[in-house]
C-alpha positions as CSV (number, residue, x, y, z in Angstrom):
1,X,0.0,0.0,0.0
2,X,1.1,3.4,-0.6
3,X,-0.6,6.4,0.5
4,X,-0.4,10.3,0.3
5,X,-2.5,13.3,1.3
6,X,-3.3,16.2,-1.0
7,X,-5.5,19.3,-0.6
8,X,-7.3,20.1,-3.8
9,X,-6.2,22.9,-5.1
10,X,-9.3,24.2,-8.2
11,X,-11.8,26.4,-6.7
12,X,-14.6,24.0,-7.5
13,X,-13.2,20.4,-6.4
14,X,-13.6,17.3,-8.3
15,X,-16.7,18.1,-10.3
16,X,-17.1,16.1,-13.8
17,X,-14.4,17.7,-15.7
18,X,-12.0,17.0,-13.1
19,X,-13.1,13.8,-12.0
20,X,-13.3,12.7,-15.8
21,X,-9.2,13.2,-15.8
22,X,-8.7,12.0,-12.0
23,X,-10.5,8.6,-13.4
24,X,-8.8,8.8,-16.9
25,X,-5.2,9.0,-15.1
26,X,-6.2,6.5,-12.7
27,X,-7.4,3.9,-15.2
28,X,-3.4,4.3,-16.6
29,X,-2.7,1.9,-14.1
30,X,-2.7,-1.9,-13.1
31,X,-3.2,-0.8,-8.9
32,X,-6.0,-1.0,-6.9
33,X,-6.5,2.5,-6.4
34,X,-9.0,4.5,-3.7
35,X,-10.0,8.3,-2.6
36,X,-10.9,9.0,0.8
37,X,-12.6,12.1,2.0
38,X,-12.8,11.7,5.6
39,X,-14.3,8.8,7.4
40,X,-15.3,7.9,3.1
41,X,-14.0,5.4,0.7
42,X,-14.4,5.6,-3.7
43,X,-12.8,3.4,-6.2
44,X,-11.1,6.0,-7.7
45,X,-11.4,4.9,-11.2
46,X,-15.3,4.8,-11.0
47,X,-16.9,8.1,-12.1
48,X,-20.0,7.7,-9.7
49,X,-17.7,7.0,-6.8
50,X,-15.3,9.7,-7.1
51,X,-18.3,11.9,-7.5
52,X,-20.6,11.1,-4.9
53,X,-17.8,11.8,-2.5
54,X,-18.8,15.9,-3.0
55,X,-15.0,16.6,-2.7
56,X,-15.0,20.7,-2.9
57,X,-12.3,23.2,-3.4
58,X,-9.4,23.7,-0.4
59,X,-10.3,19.7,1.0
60,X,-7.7,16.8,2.0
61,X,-8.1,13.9,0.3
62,X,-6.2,11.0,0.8
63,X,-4.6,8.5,-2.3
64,X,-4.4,5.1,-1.7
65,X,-2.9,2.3,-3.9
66,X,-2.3,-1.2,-3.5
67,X,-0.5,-3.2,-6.5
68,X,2.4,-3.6,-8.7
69,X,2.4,0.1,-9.7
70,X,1.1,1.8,-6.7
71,X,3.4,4.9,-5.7
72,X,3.9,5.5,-9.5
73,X,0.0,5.7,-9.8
74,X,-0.4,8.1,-5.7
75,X,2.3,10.1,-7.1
76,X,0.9,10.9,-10.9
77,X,-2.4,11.2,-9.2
78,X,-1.1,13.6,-6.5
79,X,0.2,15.6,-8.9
80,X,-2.8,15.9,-11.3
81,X,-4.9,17.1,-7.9
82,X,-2.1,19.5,-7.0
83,X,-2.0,21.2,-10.4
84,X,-5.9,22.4,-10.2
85,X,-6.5,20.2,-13.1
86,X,-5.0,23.4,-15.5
87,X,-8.2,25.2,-14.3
């Protein structure tokens, strides 16, 4: 498992355009891969579940990845949330 802890940095958090690459980027990979908000768990290469989270502008979320790629695919994620997502 590797895990890491990013604030999201675009005003409006992970709505669908956002999300949409979060999910692309995450589906690059072969690792299990989750976002936590809190006390809450998504699959973060499932649209729905990455959405239904309500992650806003200025939260922590947490990346967690379990597999034979895992801090490749925290660290490309990580960086994708810490860029605004070019917004």
């Amino acid at each position: 498992m590797f895990v890491k802890d990013v604030v999201v940095e675009n005003q409006v958090g992970l709505h669908a355009r956002p999300a949409t690459f979060f999910i692309q980027k995450a589906n690059e990979f072969k690792s299990s891969i989750w976002v936590e908000k809190q006390e809450r768990r998504a699959n973060a290469k499932s649209l729905l579940g990455v959405l239904s989270l309500g992650i806003m502008g200025g939260t922590e979320i947490r990346i967690i990845a379990g597999g034979t790629d895992e801090q490749e695919a925290v660290e490309a994620l990580a960086k994708l949330v810490e860029s605004g997502f070019a917004e």
